[in-house]
PDB file of N, H, CA, C and O in Angstrom:
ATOM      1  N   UNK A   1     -76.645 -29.107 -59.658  1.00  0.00           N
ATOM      2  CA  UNK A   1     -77.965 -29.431 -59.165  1.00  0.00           C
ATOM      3  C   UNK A   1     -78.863 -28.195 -59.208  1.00  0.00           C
ATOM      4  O   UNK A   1     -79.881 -28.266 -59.897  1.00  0.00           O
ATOM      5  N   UNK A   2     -78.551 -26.909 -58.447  1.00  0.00           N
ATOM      6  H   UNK A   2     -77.724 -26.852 -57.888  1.00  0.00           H
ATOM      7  CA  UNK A   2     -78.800 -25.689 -58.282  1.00  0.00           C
ATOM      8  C   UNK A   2     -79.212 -25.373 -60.019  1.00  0.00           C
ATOM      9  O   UNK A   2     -80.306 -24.843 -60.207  1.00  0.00           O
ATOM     10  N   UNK A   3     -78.391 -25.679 -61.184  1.00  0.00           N
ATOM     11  H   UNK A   3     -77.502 -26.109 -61.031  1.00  0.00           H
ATOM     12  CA  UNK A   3     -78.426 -25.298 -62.506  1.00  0.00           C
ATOM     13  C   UNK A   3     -79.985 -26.271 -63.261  1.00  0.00           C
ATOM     14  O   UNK A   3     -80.779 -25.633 -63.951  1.00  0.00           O
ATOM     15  N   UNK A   4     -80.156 -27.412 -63.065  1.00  0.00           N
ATOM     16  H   UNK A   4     -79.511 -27.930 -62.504  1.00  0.00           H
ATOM     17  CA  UNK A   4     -81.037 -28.385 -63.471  1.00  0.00           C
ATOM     18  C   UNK A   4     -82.660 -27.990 -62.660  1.00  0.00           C
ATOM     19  O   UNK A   4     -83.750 -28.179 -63.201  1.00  0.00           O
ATOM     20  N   UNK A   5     -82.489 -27.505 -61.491  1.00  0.00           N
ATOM     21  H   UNK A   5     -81.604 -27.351 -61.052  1.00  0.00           H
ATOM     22  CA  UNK A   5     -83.677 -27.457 -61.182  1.00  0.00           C
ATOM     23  C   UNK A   5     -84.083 -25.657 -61.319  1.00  0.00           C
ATOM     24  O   UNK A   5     -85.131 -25.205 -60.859  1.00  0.00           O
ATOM     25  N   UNK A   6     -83.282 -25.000 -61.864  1.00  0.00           N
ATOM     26  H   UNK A   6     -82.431 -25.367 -62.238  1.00  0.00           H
ATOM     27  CA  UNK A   6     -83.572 -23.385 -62.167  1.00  0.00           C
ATOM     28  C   UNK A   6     -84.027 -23.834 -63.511  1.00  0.00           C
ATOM     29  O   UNK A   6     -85.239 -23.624 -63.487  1.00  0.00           O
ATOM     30  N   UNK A   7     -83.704 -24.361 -64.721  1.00  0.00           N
ATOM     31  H   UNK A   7     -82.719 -24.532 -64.740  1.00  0.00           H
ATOM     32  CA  UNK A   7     -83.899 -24.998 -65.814  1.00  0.00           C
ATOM     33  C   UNK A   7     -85.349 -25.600 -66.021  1.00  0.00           C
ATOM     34  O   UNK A   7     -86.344 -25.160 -66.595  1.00  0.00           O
ATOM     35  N   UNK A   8     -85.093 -26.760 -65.343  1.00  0.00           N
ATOM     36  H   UNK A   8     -84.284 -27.118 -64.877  1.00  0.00           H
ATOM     37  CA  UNK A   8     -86.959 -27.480 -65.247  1.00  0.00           C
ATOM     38  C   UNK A   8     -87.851 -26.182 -64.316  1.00  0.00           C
ATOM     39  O   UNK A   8     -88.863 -25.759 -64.873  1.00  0.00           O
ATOM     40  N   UNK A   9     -87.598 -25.758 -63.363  1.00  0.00           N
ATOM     41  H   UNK A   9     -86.775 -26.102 -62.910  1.00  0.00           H
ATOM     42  CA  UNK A   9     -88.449 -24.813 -62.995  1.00  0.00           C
ATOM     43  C   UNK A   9     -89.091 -23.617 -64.045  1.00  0.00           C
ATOM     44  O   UNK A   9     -90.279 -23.380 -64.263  1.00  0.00           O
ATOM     45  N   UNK A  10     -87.772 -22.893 -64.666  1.00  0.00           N
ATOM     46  H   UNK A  10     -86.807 -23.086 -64.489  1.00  0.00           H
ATOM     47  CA  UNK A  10     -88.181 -21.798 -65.510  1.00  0.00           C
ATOM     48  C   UNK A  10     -88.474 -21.948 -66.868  1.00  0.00           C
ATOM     49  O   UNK A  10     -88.968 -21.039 -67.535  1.00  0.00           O
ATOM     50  N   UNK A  11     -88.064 -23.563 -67.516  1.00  0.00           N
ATOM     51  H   UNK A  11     -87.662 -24.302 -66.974  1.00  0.00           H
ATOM     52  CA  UNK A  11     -88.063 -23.841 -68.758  1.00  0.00           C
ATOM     53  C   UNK A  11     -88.786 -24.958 -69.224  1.00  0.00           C
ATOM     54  O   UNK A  11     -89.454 -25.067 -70.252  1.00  0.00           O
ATOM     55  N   UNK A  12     -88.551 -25.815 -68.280  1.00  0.00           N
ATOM     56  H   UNK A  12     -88.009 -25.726 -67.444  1.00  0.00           H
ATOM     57  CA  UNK A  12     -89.144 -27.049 -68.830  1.00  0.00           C
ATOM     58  C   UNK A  12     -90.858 -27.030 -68.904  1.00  0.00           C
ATOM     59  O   UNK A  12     -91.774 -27.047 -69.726  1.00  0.00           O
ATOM     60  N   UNK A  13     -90.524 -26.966 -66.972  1.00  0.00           N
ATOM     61  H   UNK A  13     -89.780 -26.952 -66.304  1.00  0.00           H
ATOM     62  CA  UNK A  13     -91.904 -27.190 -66.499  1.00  0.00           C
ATOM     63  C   UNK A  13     -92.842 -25.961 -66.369  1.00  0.00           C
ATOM     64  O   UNK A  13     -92.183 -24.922 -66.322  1.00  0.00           O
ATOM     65  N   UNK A  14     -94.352 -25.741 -66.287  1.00  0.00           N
ATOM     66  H   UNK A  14     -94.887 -26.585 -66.324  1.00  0.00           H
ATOM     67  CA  UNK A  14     -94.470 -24.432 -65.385  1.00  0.00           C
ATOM     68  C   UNK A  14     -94.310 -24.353 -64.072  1.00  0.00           C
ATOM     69  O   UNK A  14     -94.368 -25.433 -63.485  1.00  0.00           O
ATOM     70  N   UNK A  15     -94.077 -23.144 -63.255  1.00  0.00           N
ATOM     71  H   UNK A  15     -94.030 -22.266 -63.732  1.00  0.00           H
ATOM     72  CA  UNK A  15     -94.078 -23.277 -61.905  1.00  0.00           C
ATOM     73  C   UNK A  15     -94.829 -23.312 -61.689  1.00  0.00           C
ATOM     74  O   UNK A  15     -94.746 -22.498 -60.769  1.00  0.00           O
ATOM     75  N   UNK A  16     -95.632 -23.545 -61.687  1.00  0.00           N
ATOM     76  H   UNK A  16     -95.699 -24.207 -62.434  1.00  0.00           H
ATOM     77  CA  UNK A  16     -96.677 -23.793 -60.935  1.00  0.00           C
ATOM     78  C   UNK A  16     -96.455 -25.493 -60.440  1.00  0.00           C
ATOM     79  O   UNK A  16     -96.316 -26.024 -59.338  1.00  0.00           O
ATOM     80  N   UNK A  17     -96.491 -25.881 -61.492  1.00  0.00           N
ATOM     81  H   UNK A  17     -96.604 -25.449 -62.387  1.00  0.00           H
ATOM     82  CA  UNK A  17     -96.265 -27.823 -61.198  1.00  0.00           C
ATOM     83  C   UNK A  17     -95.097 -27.967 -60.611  1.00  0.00           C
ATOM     84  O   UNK A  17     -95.139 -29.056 -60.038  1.00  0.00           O
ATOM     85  N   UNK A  18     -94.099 -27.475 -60.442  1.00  0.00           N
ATOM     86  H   UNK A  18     -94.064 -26.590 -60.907  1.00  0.00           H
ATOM     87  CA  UNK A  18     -93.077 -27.391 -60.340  1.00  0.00           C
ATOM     88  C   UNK A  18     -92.432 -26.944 -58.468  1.00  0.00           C
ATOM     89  O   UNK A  18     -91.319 -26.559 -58.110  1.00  0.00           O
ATOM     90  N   UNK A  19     -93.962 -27.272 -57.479  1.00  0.00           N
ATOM     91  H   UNK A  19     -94.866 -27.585 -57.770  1.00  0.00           H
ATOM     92  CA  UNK A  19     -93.672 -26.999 -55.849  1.00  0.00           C
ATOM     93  C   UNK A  19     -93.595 -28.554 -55.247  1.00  0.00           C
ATOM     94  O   UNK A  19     -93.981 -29.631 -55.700  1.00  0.00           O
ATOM     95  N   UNK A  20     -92.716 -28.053 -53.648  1.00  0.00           N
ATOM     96  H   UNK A  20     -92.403 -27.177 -53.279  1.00  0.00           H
ATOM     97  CA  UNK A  20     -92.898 -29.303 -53.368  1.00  0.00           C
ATOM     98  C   UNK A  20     -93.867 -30.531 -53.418  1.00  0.00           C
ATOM     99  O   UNK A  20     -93.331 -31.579 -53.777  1.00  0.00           O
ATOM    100  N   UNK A  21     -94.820 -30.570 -53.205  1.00  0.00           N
ATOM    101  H   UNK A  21     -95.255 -29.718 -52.913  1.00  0.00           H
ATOM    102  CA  UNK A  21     -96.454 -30.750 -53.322  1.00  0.00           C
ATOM    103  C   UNK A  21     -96.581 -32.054 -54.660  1.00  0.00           C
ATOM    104  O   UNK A  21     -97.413 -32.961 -54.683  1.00  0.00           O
ATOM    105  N   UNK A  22     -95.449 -31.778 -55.726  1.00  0.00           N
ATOM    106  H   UNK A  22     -94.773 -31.041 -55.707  1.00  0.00           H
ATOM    107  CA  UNK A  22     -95.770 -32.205 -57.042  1.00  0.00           C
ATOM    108  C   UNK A  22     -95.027 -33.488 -57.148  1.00  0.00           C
ATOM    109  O   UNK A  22     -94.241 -33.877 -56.284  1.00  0.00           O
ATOM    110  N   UNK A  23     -95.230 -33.951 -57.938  1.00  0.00           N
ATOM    111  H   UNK A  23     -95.868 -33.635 -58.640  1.00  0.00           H
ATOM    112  CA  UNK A  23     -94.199 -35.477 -58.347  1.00  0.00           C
ATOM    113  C   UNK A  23     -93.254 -35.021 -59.072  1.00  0.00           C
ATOM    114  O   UNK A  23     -92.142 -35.503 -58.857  1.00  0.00           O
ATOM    115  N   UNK A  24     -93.407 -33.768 -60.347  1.00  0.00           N
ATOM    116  H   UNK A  24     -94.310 -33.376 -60.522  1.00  0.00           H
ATOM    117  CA  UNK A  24     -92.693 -33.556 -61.192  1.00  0.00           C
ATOM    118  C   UNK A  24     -91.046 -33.179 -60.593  1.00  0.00           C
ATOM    119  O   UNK A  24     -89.965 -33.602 -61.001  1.00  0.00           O
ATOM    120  N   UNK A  25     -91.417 -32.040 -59.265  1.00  0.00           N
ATOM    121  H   UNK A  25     -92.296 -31.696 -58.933  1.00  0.00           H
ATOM    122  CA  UNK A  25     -90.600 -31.211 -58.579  1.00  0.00           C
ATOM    123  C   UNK A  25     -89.496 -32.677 -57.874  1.00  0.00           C
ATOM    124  O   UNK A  25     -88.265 -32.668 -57.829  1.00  0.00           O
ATOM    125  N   UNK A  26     -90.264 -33.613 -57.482  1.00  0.00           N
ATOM    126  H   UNK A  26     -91.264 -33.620 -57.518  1.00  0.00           H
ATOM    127  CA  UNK A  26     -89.258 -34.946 -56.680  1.00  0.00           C
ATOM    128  C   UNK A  26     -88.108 -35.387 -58.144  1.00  0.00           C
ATOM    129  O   UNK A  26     -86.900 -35.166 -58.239  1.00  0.00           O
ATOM    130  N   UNK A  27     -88.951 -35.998 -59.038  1.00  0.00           N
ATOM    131  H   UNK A  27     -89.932 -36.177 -58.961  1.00  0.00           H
ATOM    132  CA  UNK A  27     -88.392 -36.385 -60.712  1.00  0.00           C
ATOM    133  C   UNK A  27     -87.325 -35.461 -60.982  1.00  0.00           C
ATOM    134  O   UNK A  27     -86.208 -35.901 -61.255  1.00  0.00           O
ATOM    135  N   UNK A  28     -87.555 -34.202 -60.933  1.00  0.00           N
ATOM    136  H   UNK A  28     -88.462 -33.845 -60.711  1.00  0.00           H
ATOM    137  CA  UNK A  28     -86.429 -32.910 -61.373  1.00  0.00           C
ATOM    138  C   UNK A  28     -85.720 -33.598 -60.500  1.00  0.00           C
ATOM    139  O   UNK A  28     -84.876 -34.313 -61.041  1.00  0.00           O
ATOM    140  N   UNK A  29     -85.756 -33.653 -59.165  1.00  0.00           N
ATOM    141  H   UNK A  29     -86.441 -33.072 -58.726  1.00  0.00           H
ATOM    142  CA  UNK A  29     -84.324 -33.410 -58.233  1.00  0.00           C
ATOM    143  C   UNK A  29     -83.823 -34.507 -58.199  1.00  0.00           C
ATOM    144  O   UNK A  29     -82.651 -34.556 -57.826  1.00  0.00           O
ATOM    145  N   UNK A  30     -84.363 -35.493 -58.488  1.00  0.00           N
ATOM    146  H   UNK A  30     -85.315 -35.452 -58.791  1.00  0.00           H
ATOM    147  CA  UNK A  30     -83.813 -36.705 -58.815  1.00  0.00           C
ATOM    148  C   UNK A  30     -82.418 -37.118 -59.918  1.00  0.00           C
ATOM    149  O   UNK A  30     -81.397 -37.804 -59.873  1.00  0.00           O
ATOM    150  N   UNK A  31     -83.379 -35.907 -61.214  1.00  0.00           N
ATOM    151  H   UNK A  31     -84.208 -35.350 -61.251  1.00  0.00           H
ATOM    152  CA  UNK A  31     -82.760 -36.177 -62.593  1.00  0.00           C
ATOM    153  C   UNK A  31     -81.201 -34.535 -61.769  1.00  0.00           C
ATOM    154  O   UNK A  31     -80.032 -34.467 -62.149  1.00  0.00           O
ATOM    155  N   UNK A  32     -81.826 -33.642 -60.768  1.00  0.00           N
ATOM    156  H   UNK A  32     -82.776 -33.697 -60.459  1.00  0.00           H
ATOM    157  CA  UNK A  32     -80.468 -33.021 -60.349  1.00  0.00           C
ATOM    158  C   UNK A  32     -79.774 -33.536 -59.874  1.00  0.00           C
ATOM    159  O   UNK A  32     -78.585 -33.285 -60.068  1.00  0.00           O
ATOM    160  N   UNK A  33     -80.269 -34.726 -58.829  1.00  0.00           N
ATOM    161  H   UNK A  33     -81.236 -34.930 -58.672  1.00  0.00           H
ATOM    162  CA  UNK A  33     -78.899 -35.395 -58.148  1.00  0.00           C
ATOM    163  C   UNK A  33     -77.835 -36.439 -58.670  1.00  0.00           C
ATOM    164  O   UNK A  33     -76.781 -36.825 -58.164  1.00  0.00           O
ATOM    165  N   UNK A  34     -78.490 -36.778 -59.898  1.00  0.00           N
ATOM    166  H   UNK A  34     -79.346 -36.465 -60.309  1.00  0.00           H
ATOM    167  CA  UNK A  34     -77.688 -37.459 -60.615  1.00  0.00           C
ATOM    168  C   UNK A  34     -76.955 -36.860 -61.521  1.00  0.00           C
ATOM    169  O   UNK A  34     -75.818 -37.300 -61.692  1.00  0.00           O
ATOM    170  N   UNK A  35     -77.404 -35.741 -62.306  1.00  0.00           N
ATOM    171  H   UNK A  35     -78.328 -35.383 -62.167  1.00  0.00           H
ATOM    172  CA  UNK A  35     -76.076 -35.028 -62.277  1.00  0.00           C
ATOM    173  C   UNK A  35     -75.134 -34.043 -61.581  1.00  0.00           C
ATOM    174  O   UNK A  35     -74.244 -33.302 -61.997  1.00  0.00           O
ATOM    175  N   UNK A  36     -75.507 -34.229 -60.703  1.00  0.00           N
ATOM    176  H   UNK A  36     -76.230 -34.831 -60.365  1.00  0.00           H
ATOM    177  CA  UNK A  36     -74.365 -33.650 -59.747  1.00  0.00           C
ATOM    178  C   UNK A  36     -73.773 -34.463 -59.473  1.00  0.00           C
ATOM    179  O   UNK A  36     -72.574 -34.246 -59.644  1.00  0.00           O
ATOM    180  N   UNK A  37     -74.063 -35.614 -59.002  1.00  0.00           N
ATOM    181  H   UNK A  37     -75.038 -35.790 -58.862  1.00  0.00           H
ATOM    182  CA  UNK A  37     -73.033 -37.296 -59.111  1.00  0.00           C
ATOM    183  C   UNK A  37     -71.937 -37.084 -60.073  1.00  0.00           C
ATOM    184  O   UNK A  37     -70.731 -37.043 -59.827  1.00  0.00           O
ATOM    185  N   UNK A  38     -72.587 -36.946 -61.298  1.00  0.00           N
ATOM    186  H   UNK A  38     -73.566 -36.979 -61.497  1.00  0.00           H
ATOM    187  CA  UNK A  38     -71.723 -37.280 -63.110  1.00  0.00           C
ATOM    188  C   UNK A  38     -70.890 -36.246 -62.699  1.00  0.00           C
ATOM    189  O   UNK A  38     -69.714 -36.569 -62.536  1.00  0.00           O
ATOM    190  N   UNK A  39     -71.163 -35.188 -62.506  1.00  0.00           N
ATOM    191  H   UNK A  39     -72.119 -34.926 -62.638  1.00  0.00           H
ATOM    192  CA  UNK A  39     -70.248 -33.911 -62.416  1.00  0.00           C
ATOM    193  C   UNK A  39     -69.269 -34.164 -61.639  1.00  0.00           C
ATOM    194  O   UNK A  39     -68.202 -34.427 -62.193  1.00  0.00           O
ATOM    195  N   UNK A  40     -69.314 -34.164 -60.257  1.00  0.00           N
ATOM    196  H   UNK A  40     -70.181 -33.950 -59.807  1.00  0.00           H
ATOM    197  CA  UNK A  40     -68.533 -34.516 -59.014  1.00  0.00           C
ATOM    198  C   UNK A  40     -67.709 -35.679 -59.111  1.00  0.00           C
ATOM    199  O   UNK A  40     -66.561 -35.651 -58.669  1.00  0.00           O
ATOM    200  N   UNK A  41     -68.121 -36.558 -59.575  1.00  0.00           N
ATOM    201  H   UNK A  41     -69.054 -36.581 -59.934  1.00  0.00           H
ATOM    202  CA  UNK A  41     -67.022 -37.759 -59.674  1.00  0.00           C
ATOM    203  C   UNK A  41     -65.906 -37.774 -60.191  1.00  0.00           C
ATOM    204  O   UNK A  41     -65.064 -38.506 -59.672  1.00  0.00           O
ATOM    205  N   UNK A  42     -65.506 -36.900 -61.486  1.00  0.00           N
ATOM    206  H   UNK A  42     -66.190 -36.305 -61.908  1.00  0.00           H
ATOM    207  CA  UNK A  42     -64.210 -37.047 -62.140  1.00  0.00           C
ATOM    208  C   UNK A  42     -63.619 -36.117 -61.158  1.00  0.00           C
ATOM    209  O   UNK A  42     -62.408 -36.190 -60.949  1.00  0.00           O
ATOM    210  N   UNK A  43     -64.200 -35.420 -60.655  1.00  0.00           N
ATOM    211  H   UNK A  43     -65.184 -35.361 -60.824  1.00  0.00           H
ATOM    212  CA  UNK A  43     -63.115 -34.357 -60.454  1.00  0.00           C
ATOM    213  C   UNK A  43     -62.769 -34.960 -58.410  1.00  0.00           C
ATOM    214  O   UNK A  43     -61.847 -34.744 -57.624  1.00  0.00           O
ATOM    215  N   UNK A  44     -63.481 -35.384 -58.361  1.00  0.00           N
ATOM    216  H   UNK A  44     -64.230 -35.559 -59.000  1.00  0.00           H
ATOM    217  CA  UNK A  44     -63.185 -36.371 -56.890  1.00  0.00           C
ATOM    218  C   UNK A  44     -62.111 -36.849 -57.166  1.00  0.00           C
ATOM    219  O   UNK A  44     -61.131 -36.417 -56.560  1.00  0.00           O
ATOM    220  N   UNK A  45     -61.925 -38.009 -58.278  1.00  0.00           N
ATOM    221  H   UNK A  45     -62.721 -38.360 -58.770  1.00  0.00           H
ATOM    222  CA  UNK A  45     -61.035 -39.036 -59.187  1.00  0.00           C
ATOM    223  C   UNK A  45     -59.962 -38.559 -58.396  1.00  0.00           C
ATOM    224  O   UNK A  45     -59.459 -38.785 -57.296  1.00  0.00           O
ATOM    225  N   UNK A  46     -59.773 -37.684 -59.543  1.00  0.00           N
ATOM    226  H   UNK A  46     -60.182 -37.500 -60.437  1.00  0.00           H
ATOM    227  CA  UNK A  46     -58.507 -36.466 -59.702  1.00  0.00           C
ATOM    228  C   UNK A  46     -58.036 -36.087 -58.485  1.00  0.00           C
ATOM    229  O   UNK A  46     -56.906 -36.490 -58.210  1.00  0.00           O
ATOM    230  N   UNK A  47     -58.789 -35.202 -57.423  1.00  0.00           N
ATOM    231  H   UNK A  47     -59.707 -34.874 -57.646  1.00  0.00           H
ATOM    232  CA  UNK A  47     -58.124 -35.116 -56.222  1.00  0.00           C
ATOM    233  C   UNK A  47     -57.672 -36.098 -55.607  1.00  0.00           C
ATOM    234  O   UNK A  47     -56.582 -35.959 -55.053  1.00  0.00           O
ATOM    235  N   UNK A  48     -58.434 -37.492 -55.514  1.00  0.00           N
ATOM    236  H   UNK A  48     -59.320 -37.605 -55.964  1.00  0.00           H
ATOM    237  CA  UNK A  48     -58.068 -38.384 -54.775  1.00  0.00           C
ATOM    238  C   UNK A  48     -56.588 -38.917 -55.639  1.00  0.00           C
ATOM    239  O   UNK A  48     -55.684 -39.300 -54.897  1.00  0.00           O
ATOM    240  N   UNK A  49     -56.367 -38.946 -56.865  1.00  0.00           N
ATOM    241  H   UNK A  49     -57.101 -38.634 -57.468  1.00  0.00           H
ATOM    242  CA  UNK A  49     -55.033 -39.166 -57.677  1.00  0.00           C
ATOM    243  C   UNK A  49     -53.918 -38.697 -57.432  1.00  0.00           C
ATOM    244  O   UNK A  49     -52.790 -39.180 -57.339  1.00  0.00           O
ATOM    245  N   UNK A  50     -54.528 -37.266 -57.294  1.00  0.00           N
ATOM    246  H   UNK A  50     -55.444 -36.873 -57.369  1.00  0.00           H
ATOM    247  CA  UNK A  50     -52.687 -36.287 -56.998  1.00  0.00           C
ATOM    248  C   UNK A  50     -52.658 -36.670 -55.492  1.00  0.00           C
ATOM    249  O   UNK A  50     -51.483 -36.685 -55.126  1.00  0.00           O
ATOM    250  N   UNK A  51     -53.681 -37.047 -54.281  1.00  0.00           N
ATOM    251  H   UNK A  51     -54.636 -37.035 -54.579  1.00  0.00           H
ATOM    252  CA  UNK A  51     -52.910 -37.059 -52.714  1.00  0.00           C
ATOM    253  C   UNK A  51     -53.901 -35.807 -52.577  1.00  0.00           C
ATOM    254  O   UNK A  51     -54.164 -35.812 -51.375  1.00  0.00           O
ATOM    255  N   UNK A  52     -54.374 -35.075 -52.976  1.00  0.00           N
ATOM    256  H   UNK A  52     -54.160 -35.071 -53.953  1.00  0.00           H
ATOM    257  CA  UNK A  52     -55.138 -33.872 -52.586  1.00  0.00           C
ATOM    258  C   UNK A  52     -56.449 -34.256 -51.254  1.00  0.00           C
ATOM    259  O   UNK A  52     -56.695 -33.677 -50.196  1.00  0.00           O
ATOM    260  N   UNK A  53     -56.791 -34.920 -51.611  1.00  0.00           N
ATOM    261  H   UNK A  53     -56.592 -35.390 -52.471  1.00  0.00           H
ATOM    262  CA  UNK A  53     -58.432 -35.512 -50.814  1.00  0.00           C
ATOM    263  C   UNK A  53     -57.980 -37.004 -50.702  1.00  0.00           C
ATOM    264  O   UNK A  53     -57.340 -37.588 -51.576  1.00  0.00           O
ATOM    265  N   UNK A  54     -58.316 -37.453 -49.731  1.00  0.00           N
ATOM    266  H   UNK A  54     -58.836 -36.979 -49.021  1.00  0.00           H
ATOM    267  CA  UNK A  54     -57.948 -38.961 -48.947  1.00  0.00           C
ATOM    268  C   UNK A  54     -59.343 -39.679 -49.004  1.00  0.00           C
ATOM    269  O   UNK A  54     -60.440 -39.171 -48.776  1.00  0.00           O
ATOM    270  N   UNK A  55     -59.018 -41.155 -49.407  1.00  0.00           N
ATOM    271  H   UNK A  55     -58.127 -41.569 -49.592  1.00  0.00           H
ATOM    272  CA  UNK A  55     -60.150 -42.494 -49.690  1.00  0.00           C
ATOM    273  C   UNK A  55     -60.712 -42.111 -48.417  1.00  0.00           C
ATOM    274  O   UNK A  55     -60.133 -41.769 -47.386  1.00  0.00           O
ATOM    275  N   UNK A  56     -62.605 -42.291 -48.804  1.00  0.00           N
ATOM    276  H   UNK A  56     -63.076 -42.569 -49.641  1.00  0.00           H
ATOM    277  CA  UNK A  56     -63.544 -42.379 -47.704  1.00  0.00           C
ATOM    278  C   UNK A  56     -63.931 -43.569 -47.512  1.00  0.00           C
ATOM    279  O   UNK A  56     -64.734 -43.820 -46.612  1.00  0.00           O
TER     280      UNK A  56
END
């Protein structure tokens, strides 16, 4: 998440558009929280597979 919105901040977007204040800045964290979802899930999988981390 932390990686996607350093990205649209320094690359995509300008900062300037890019403060709370903006629509663009909500859209980024949006398009961050979903991949942090994609990311986090396999590897949830997995712990929850071996017995490591227990069903919520």
């Amino acid at each position: 998440m932390y990686g996607w919105m350093v990205i649209s901040i320094f690359v995509l977007f300008d900062s300037r558009t890019m403060k709370p204040d903006h629509w663009t800045f909500w859209l980024m964290m949006q398009v961050a929280m979903l991949a942090g979802f994609i990311t986090a899930y396999p590897a949830n999988w997995v712990l929850i597979d071996k017995g490591i981390k227990e069903h919520m």
